[in-house]
ZABA-410872 format. One record per residue (C-alpha): residue in one letter; x, y, z. Coordinates in steps of 0.5 Angstrom, whole numbers, padded with zeros to 4 digits, always signed. Each point is the difference from the previous one (the first is absolute). Layout:
% residues N
AXYZ/...
This chain:
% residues 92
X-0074-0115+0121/X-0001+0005-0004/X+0003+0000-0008/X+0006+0004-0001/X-0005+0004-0006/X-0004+0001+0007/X+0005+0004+0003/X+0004+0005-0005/X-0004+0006-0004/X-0004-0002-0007/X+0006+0002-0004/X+0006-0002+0004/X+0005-0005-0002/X+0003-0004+0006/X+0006-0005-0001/X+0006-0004+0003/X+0007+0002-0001/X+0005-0003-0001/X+0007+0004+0000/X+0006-0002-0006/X+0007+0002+0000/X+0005+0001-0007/X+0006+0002+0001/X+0004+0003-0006/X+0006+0003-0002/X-0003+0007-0001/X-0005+0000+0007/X-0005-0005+0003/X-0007+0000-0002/X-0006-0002+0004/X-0005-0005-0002/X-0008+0000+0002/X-0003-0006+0000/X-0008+0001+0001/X-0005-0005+0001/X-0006+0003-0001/X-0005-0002+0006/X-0006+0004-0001/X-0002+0005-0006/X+0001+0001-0007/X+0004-0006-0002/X-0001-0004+0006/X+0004-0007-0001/X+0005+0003-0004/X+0007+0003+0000/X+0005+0005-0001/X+0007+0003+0000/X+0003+0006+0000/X+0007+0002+0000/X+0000+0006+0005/X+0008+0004+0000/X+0002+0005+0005/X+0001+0006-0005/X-0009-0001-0001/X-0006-0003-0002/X-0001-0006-0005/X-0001+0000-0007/X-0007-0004-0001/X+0003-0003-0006/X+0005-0004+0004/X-0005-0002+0004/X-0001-0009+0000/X-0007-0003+0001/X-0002-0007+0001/X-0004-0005+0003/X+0005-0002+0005/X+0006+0003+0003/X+0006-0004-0003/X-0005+0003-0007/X+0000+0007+0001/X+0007+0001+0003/X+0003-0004-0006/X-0004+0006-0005/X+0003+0005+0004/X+0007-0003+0000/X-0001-0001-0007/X-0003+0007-0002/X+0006+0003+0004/X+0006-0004-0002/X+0005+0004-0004/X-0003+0008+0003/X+0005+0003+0005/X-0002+0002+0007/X-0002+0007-0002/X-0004+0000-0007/X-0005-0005+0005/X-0001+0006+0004/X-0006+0004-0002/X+0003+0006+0003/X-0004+0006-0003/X-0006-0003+0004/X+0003+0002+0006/
């Protein structure tokens, strides 16, 4: 059976996710957990909060060499930002 690198384009990042929810006071934010399986960073992981209003702003991404690592970096990087400066709404 053929590698996952054998699969995807040269340049390409292929990863498994899994989806979190936080509710707050101000609105709902989604979390991304990635877990990269083929690509740059392969073996590794990364979190981002994604919010309705846009895309995220890197420096509230997570990383980690496990999941529970790499969501708790994110939850730590977003801790005390509301819902709407999260959003990175001028890349929209």
């Amino acid at each position: 059976m053929a590698a996952f690198e054998q699969l995807i384009n040269t340049g390409d990042c292929f990863s498994q996710v899994s989806l979190y929810q936080l509710l707050r006071e101000d609105g709902r934010v989604f979390i991304f957990v990635h877990k990269i399986l083929a690509g740059a960073g392969k073996g590794s992981f990364m979190a981002h909060p994604t919010h309705l209003l846009g895309r995220h702003k890197d420096e509230y991404v997570g990383t980690g060499k496990s999941r529970d690592k790499a969501l708790r970096d994110c939850l730590a990087r977003i801790k005390g930002v509301t819902t709407k400066d999260m959003a990175d709404v001028q890349s929209q």
